[in-house]
N, C-alpha and C positions, 0 to 999 in steps of 0.2 A: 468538528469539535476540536477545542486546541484546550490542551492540560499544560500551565504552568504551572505545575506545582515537582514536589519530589515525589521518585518512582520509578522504576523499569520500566520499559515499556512493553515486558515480559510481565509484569506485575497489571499490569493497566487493561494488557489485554487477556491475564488469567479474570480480572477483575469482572469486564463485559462479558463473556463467555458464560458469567456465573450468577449474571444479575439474578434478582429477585425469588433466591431461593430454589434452583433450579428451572424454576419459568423464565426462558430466553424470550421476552417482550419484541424483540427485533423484528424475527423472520427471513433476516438476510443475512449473509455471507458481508461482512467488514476487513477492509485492511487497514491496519492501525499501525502506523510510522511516526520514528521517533529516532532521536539521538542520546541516547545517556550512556552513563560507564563505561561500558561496552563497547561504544560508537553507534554508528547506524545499524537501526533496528526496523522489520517488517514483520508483521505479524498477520495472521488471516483469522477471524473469527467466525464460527461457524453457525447458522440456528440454530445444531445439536447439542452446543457448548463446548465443542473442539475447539481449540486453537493452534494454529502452527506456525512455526518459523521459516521464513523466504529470505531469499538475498534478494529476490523477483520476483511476483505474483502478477496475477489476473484474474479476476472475478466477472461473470456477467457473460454478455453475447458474445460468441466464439472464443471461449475461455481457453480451448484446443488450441486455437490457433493461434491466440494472443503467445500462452505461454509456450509453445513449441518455436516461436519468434522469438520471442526472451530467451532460451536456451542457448539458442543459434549466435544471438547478438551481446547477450551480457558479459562483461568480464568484471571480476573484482577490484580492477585497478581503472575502469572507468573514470575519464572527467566530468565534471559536473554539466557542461555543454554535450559532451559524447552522453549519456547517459540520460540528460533531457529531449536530446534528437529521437533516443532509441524508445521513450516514451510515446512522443508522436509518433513513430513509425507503429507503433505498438499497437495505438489505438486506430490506425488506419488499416488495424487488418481484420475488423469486427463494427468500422464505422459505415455509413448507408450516408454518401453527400458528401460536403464539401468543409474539409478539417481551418478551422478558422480561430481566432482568439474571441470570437462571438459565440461557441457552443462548447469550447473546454477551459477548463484551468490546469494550472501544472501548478503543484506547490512541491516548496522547496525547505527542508530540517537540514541543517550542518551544523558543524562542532559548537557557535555560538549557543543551542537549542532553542530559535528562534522561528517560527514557523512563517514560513512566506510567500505569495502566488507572485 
C-alpha cells in the first residue's frame, strides 16, 4: 500500500493498529515505512494493535536471526547501497533457496517521499 497523501507515518501506523473499532481485521504483524518531517520512518504493527518504532525491523521466519543480523550490521549513517546490501543479507538468513530479483523486491522512500522498487 503506498499513501500519498499528508500524515506521519507515526500517525498512519497509530491509524492501522486501530482499524475498525478495536477489531485488528489483519492477523499479521506489518512494517509500515515512510519519509516525512521527521525523516525516515519504520514502524511495526502488531495483530494486538501495538505499534512500534525501529530504525530496523524483521518480521516473519527467523525473525531472531534476521534481527540480531540487523544489530550486528546496521549503522545510522548507512548509504543507501550499504543499506540495500544489508537488506539482502538480511533476508538470506531466514531464506530456504536461491535469493534472485525473481522471488524479492526491495523498495525504496527517500527525502523526495516517493516510494519505489
Amino acid at each position: 500500500m503506498v499513501c500519498d497523501g499528508e500524515g506521519s507515518v507515526q500517525i498512519i501506523s497509530q491509524r492501522l493498529a486501530r482499524q475498525k473499532n478495536g477489531v485488528r481485521p489483519f492477523g499479521v504483524s506489518l512494517l509500515v515505512a515512510g519519509y516525512d518531517d521527521n525523516g525516515p520512518q519504520l514502524y511495526q504493527v502488531d495483530p494486538s494493535g501495538s505499534y512500534f518504532s525501529w530504525k530496523a525491523s524483521a518480521i516473519g521466519k527467523n525473525v531472531s536471526n534476521a534481527k540480531t543480523f540487523l544489530e550486528k550490521r546496521y549503522t545510522g549513517d548507512m548509504e543507501l547501497d550499504d543499506a540495500v546490501h544489508t537488506a539482502i543479507l538480511t533476508l538470506k538468513e531466514g531464506f530456504e533457496g536461491q535469493i534472485s530479483g525473481k522471488n524479492i523486491e526491495i523498495g525504496i522512500i527517500g527525502t523526495d517521499k516517493k516510494f519505489r522498487l
